[in-house]
C-alpha positions in Angstrom: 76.5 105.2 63.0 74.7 108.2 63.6 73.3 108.5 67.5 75.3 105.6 69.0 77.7 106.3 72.0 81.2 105.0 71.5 81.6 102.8 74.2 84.8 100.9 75.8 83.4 97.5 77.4 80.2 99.0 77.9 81.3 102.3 79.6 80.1 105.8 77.8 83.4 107.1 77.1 81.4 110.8 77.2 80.6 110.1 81.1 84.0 109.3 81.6 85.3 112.4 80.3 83.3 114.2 81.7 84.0 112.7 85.3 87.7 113.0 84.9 87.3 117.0 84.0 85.4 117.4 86.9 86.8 119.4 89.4 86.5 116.7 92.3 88.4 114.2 90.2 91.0 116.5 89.1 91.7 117.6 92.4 91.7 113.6 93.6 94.3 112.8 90.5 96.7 115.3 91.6 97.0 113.1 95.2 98.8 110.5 95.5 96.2 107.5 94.5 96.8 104.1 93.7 95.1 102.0 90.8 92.6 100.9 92.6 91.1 104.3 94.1 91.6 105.7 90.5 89.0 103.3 88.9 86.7 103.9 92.0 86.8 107.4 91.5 86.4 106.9 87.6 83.5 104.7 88.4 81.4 107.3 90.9 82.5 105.8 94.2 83.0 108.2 97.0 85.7 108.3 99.9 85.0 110.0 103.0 86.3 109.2 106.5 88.4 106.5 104.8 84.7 104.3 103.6 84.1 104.1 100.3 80.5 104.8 98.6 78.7 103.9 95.4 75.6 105.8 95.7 74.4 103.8 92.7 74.3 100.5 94.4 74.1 102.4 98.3 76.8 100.0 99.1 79.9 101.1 101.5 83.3 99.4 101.6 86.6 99.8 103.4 89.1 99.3 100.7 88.7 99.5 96.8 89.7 96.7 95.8 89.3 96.2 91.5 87.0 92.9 92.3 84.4 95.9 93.4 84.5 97.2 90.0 83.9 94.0 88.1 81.4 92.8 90.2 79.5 96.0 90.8 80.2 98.3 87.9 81.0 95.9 85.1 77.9 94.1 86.4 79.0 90.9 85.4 76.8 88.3 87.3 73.5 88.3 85.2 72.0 86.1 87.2 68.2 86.7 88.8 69.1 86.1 92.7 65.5 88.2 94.0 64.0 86.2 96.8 66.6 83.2 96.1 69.3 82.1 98.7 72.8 81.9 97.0 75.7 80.1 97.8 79.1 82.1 97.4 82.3 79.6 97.7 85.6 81.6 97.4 84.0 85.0 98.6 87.1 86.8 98.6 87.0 90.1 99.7 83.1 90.0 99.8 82.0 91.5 96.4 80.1 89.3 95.0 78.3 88.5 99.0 77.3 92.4 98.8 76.3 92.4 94.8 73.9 89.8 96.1 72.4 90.8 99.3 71.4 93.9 97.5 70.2 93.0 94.3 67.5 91.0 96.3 68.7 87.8 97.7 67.2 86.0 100.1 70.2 84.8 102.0 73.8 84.9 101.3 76.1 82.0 101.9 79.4 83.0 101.6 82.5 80.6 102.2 86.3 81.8 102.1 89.0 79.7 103.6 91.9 82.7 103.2 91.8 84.8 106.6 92.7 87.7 105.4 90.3 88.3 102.4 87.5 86.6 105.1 88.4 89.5 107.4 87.7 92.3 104.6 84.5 90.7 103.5 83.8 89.9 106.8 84.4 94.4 107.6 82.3 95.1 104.4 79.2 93.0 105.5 79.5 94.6 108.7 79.5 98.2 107.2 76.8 97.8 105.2 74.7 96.2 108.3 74.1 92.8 106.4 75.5 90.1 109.0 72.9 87.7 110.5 
């Protein structure tokens, strides 16, 4: 098919490439860097002063955890939240709280009974000035 992009699950492999021969990335690989910060590299997030940023989405977080990718870069709520008020039970780390709160809800109500995981959300609404 003349003209079409070869894609893997809806990723332009050419951007890909391109971002791993990238000078920044290169010199990120050759660190020692979990899973996680690889895909968040992959994926146009940017670490400095230990907070991640998307400037895509103008989103910060403290930690990259892969949840961040699915929900933000896989895009896989399709849902229209824009002026509605949503109801998040089993926020986790806070991913889908922030995807949310930016793409135009109303209100966020986001319930998650592990302390841990309620404590990273809780840091990433924080960061991103969204608590009320």
């Amino acid at each position: 098919m003349a003209g079409r992009k070869s894609e893997v699950y809806g990723y332009d492999l050419s951007k890909i490439l391109n971002l791993i021969t990238e000078n920044s990335v290169i010199s990120e690989l050759n660190k020692d860097k979990n899973y996680s910060e690889f895909l968040f590299l992959l994926s146009g997030w940017i670490k400095e002063n230990s907070i991640w940023y998307s400037p895509k989405f103008d989103v910060k977080v403290l930690h990259p955890f892969t949840t961040f990718i699915e929900t933000f870069i896989s895009e896989s709520y399709e849902a229209d939240v824009h002026g509605k008020e949503v109801i998040d039970i089993g926020a986790n780390v806070g991913d889908t709280a922030l995807y949310f709160a930016i793409n135009g809800a109303k209100r966020v109500y986001s319930f998650e009974p592990l302390l841990p995981a309620y404590k990273e959300a809780l840091g990433d609404i924080n960061l991103n000035n969204l608590e009320k």
